[in-house]
MARFIDREN-553712 format. One record per residue (C-alpha): residue in one letter; z, y, x. Coordinates in Angstrom, 2 decimals. Layout:
BEGIN
residuo|pz|py|px
a|Z|Y|X
...
END
This chain:
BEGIN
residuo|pz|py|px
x|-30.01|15.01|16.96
x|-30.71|11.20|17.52
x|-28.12|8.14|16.38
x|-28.50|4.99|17.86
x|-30.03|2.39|15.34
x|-28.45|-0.51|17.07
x|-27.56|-2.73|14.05
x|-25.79|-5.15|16.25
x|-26.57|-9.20|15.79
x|-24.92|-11.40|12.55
x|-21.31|-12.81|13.45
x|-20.78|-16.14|12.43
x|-19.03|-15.98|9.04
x|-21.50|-13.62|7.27
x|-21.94|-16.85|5.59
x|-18.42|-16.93|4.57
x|-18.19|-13.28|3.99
x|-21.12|-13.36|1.69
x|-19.80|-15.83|-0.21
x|-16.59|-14.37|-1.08
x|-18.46|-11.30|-2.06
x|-20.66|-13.21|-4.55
x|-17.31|-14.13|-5.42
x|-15.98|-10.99|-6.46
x|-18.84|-9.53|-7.99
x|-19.29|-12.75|-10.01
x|-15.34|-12.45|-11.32
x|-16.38|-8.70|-12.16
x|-19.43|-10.44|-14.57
x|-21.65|-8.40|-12.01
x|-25.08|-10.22|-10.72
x|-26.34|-9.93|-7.35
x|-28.85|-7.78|-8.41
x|-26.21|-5.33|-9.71
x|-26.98|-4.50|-13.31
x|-27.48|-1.23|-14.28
x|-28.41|-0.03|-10.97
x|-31.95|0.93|-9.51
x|-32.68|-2.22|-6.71
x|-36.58|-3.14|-7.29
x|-38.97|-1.54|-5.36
x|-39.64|0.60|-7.64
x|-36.11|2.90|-6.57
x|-38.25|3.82|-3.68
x|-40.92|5.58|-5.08
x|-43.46|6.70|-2.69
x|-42.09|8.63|0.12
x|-41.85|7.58|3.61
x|-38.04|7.05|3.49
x|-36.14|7.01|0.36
x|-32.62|7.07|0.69
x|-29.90|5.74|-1.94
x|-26.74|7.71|-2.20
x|-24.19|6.26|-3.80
x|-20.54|8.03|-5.24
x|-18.19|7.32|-7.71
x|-17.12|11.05|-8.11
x|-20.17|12.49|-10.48
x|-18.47|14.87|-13.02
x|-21.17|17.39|-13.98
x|-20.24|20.00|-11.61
x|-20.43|17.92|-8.61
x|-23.76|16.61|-9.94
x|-25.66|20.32|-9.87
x|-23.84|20.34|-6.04
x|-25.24|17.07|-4.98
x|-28.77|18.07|-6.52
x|-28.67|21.22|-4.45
x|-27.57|19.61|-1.31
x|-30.73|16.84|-1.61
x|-33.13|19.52|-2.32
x|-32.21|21.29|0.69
x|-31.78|18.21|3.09
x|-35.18|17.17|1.64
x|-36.67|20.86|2.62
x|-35.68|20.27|6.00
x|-36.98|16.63|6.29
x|-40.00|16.67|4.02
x|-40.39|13.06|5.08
x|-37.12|11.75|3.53
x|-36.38|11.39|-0.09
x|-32.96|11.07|-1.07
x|-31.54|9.55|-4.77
x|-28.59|9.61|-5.96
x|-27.29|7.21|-7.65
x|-23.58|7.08|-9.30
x|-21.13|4.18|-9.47
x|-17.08|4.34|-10.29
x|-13.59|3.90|-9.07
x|-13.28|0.81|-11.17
x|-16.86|-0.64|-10.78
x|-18.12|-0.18|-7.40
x|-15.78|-3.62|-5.84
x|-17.88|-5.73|-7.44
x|-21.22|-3.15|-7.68
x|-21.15|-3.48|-3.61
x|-19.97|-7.18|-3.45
x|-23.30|-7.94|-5.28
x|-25.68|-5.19|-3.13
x|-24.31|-6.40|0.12
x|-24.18|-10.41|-1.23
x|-28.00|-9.20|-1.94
x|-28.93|-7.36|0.85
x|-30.16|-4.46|-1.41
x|-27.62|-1.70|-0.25
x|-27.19|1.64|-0.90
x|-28.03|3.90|2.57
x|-25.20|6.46|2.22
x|-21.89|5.99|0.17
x|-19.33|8.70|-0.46
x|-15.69|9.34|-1.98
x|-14.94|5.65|-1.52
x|-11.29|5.41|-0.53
x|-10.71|4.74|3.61
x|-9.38|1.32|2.99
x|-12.65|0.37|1.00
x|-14.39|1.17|4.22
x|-12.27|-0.48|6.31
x|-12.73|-3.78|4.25
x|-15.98|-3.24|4.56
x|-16.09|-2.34|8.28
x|-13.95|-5.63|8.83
x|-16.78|-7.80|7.38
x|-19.56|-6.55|9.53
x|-21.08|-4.70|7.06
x|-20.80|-1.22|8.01
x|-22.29|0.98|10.46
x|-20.03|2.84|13.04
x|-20.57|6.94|12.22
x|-18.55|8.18|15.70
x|-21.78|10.20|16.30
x|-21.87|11.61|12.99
x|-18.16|12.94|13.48
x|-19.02|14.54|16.46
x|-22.26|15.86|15.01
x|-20.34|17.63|12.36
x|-17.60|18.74|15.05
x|-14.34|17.22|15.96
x|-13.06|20.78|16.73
x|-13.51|21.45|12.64
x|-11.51|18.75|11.23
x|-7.80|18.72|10.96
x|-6.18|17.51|13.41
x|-5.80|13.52|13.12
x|-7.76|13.64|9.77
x|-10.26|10.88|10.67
x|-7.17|8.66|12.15
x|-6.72|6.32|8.79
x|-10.72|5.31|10.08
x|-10.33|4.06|13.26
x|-10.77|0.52|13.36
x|-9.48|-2.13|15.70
x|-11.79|-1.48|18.34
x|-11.32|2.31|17.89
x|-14.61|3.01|16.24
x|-14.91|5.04|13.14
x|-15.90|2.96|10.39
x|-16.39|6.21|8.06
x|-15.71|10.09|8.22
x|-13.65|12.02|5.77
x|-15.11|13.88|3.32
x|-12.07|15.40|1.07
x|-8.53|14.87|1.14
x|-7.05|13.76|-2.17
x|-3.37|14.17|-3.77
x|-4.01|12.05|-6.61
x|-0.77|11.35|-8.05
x|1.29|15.09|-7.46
x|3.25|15.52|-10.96
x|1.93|18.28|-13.48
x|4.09|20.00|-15.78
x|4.06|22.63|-18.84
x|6.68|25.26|-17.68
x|6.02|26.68|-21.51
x|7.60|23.09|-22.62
x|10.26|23.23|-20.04
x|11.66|26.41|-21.11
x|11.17|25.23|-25.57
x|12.91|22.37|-24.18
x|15.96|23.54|-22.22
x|14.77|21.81|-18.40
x|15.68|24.28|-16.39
x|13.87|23.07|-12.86
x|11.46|20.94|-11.81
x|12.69|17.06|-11.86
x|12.74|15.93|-8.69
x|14.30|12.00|-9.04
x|13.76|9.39|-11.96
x|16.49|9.91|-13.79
x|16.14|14.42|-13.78
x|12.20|12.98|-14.57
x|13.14|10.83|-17.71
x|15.53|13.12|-18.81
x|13.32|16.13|-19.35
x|10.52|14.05|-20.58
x|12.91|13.46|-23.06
x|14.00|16.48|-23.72
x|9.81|17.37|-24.35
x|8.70|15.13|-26.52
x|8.17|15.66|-29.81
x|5.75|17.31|-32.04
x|2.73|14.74|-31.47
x|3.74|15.54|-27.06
x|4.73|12.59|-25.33
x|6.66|12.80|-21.93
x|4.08|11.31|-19.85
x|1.06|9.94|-19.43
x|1.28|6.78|-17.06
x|-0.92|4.11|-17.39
x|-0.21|0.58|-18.25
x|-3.72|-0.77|-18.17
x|-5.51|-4.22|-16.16
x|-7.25|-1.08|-13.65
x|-6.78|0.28|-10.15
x|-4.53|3.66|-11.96
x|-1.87|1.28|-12.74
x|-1.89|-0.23|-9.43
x|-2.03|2.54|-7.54
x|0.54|4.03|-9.43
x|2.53|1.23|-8.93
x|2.56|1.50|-5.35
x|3.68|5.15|-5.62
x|6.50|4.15|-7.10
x|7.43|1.04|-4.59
x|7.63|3.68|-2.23
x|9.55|6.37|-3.95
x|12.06|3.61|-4.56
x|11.86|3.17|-1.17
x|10.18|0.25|-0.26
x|6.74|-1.38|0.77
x|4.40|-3.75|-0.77
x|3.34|-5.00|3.40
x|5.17|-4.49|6.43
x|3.65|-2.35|8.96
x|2.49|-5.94|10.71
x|0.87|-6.74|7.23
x|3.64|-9.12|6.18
x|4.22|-9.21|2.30
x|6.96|-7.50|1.72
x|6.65|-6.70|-2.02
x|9.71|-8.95|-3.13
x|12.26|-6.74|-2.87
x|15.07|-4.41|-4.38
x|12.87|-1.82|-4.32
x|10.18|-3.21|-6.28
x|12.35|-4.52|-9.25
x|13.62|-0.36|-8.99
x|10.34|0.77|-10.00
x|9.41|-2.17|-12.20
x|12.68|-1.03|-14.45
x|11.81|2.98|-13.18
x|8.07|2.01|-14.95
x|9.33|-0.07|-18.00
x|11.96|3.22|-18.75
x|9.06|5.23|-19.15
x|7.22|3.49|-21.59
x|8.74|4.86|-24.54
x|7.88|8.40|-23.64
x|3.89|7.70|-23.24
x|1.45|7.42|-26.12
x|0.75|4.02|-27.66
x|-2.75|3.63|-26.00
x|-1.07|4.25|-22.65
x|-1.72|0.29|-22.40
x|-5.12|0.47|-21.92
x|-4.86|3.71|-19.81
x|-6.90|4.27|-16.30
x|-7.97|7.47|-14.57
x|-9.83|9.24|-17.19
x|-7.46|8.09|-20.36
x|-4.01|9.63|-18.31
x|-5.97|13.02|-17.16
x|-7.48|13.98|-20.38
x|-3.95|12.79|-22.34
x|-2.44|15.60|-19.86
x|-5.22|17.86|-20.12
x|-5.63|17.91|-24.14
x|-1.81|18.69|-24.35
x|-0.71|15.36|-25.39
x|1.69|15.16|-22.75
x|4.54|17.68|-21.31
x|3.62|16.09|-17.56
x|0.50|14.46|-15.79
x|0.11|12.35|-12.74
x|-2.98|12.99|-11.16
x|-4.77|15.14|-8.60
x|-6.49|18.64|-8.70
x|-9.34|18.35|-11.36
x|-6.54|18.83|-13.84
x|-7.03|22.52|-13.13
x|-10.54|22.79|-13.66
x|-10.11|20.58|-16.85
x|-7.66|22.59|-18.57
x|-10.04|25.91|-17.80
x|-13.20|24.06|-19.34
x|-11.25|22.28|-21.93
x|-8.09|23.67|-22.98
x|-7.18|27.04|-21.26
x|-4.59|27.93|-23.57
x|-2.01|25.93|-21.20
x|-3.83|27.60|-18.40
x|-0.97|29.97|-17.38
x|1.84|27.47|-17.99
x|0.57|24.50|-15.88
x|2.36|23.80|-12.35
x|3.05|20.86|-10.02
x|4.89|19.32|-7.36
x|5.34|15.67|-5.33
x|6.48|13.11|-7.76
x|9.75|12.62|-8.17
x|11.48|9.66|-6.55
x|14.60|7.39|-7.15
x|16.75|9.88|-5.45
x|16.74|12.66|-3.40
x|17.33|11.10|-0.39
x|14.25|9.21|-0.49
x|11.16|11.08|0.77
x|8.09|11.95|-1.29
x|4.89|9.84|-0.65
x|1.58|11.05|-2.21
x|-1.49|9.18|-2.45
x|-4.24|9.71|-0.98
x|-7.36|7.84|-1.10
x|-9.08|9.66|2.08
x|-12.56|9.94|0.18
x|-15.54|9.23|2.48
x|-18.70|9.07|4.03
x|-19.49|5.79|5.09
x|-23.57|3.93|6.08
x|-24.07|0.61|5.55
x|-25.24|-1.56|8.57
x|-27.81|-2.72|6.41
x|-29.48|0.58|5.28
x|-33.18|0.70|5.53
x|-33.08|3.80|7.93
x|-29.95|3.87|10.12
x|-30.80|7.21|11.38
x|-32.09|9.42|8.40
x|-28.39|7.99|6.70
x|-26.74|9.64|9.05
x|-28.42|12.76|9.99
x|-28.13|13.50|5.34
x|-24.17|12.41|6.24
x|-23.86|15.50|8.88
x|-25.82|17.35|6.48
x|-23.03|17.00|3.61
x|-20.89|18.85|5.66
x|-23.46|21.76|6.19
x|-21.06|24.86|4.74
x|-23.10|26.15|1.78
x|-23.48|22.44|0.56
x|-20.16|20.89|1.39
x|-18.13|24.20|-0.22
x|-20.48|23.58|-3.25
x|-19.91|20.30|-3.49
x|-15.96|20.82|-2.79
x|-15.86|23.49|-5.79
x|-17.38|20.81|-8.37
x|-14.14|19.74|-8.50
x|-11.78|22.68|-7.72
x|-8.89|21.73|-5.95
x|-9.31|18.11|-6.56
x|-11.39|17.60|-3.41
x|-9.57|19.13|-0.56
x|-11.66|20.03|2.33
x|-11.21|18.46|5.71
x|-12.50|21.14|7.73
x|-10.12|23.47|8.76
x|-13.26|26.02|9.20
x|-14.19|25.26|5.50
x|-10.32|26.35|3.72
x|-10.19|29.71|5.31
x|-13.98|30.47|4.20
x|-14.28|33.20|1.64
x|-16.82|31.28|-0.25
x|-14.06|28.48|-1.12
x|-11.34|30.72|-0.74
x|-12.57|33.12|-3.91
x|-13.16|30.51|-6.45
x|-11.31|31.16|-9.14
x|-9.83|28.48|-9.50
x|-8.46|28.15|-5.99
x|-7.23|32.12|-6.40
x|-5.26|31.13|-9.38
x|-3.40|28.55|-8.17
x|-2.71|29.46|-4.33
x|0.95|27.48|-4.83
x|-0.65|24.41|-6.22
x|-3.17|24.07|-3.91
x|-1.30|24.44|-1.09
x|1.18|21.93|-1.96
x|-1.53|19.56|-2.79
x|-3.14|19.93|0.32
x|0.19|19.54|2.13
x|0.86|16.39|0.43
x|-2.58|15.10|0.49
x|-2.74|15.76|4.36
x|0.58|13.82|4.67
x|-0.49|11.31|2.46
x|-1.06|7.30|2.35
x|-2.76|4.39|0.24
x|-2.56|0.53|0.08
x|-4.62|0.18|3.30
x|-2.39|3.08|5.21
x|0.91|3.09|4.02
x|2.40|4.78|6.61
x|1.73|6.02|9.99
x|3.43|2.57|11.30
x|1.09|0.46|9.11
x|-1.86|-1.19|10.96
x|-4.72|-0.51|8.71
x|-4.85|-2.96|5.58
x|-8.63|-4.56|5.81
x|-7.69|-6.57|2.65
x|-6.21|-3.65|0.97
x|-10.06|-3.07|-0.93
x|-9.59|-6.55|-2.39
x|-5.80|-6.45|-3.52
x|-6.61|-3.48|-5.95
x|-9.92|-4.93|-7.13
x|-7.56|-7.93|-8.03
x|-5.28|-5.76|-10.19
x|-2.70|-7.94|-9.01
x|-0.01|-5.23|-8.65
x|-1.63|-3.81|-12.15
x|-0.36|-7.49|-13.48
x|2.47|-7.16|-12.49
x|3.51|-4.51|-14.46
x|1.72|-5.36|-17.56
x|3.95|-9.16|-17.48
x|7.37|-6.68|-17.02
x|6.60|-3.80|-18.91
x|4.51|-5.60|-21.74
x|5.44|-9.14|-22.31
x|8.58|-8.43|-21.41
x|8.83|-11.15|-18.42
x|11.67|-11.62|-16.00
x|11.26|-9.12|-13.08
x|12.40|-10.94|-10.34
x|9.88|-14.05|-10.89
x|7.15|-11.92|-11.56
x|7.70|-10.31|-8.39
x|7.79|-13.45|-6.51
x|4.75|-14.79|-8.41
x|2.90|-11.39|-7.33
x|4.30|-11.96|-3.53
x|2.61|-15.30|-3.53
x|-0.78|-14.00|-4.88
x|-0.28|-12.03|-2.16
x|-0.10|-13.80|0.68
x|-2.86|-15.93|-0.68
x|-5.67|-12.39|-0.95
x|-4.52|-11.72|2.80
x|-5.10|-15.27|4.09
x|-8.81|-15.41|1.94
END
């Protein structure tokens, strides 16, 4: 197979562009030559072609699946070398702000959420991968699963790599029944009553997070939604400062009282394992719960179930996140080519089930070929849990983020930039913590707003 290693020429505010990325990464205490990560010469080494892979997802499973996957691209293409190199949800904004400020990119980056690429794309700083899609096979994806990255132009600034339902609700049936809840909540008020009803004992309710980070934000726009509103219109107009909002500002703020006390610093890892140790009765989070609780605590193996969050009422529809986690090239990479002939290779079955099974039910695959497969299909963890996984994957499939927030939404291209502000995060910290009037916080946050998607 051969890609085309047209890089295109520089548009006329790379300038600009670069400047507001030394921005970020600057307000993020990062330096352009990205502490912490590998960029001298010496990352490398000696080979021919070396190529960086970046990911945020690098739990210890995965890790054995992506060293499997580079040993066997590398057997096939003894002149490559390929390193991989890990970064996170809350640290690769700035992390890439200062590589592409730099010019020292990564050559491959994967699980990055679809709007991050689209940011990206938007700038001029990433490669078109149409030809890897149809290397892998557009007859193997779902149907409309690469939709969320077409750009403008209709290109495809990335390819999907796993679907996500990162925010279904977990619950401890065993607590349920101690406690009298009868059925699954399924608005605010059935939610806060149960988790009322559970807690006690050193168990809190729930585990939502209050914290400066991209959980709380994210989180946050869950909830808009399930109140039944928007934080853009599908035109990209702000449309934050509204009814809805102030519903799940006071919907957030209710909740406090049943999470733990360090629930104000909380982010990804704090609200899983607070779920996951038993600390909680529910969770908000995706699939790795499962494989948690059956490393870490598979006592509560048996009693653990989920389903959509709940909303403000039943007449409002669910609405799941979904990050859409990736495969995207930079335009910059030092070998156009080799970067996307290892990003058809991730999707080579033996690898890409591998990879999908270091996280159990967390990563969803986006091959249809790939979820019928007996080798995914008899993990035990997917046996277990045939309900859970198929709601997940129903919700993930129908599911949206800040840069996609519904099927009507043009894509968001400054949605990658509004989380690494934390300025919906803010938000709820000046309600929920210090207490400040909703409805000029809300305005305030409309504002800062406007002013990201003018920048």
């Amino acid at each position: 197979m051969t890609f085309n290693e047209d890089r295109g020429e520089k548009s006329a505010g790379h300038s600009a562009k670069r400047r507001r990325l030394l921005k970020l990464a600057a307000s993020a205490g990062v330096s352009a030559t990205v502490a912490g990560l590998p960029f001298g010469r010496s990352a490398f080494g000696a080979e021919p072609i070396t190529l960086r892979w970046w990911s945020t997802q690098a739990a210890p499973d995965q890790l054995k699946a992506y060293k499997a996957q580079i040993a066997g691209f590398m057997a096939t293409h003894p002149g490559v070398k390929v390193v991989f190199e890990a970064t996170s949800d809350e640290g690769y904004p700035a992390q890439l702000a200062a590589a592409f400020a730099a010019n020292q990119v990564p050559d491959i980056i994967t699980h990055l959420p679809s709007y991050a690429a689209q940011t990206y794309f938007a700038d001029g700083l990433v490669e078109p991968v149409d030809d890897v899609a149809v290397a892998v096979g557009l007859d193997k994806y779902y149907p409309n699963a690469n939709d969320v990255f077409k750009t403008a132009d209709g290109k495809l600034c990335a390819t999907g790599l796993a679907n996500t339902a990162a925010d279904v609700m977990w619950i401890r049936r065993d607590l349920m029944q101690r406690a009298g809840v009868d059925k699954m909540p399924e608005t605010w008020d059935e939610l806060r009553t149960a988790c009322k009803k559970m807690q006690g004992g050193r168990i809190y309710g729930a585990p939502l997070p209050y914290g400066l980070n991209s959980m709380t934000s994210l989180i946050m726009l869950g909830f808009i939604h399930r109140a039944g509103g928007q934080v853009f219109t599908p035109d990209l107009q702000v449309a934050v400062d509204s009814q809805a909002t102030l519903d799940a500002l006071d919907f957030y703020k209710s909740m406090r009282e049943f999470c733990p006390p360090g629930a104000t610093g909380y982010s990804w890892g704090e609200s899983l394992t607070a779920f996951v140790s038993g600390s909680t009765a529910t969770g908000i989070y995706g699939g790795r719960v499962l494989d948690n609780i059956a490393t870490q605590n598979p006592g509560i193996a048996d009693s653990v179930t989920c389903s959509t969050y709940p909303t403000i009422s039943k007449s409002v529809p669910a609405w799941t996140y979904n990050d859409f986690p990736c495969v995207f090239i930079p335009k910059k990479a030092k070998n156009i080519s080799s970067s996307k002939l290892f990003a058809e290779y991730l999707f080579d079955p033996a690898g890409y089930i591998s990879e999908l099974l270091g996280a159990p039910a967390h990563l969803l695959p986006v091959l249809k070929t790939i979820a019928s497969d007996p080798r995914y299909t008899s993990n035990a963890i997917i046996k277990k849990y045939p309900k859970e996984v198929e709601l997940m994957s129903a919700a993930a499939a129908s599911g949206h983020n800040l840069g996609y927030e519904s099927p009507a939404h043009k894509p968001n291209r400054r949605a990658n930039e509004i989380v690494a502000s934390n300025v919906l995060a803010e938000m709820v910290q000046r309600v929920v913590l210090n207490n400040e009037p909703p409805k000029s916080v809300v305005g305030a946050t409309a504002k800062k707003l406007e002013t990201l998607m003018k920048a």
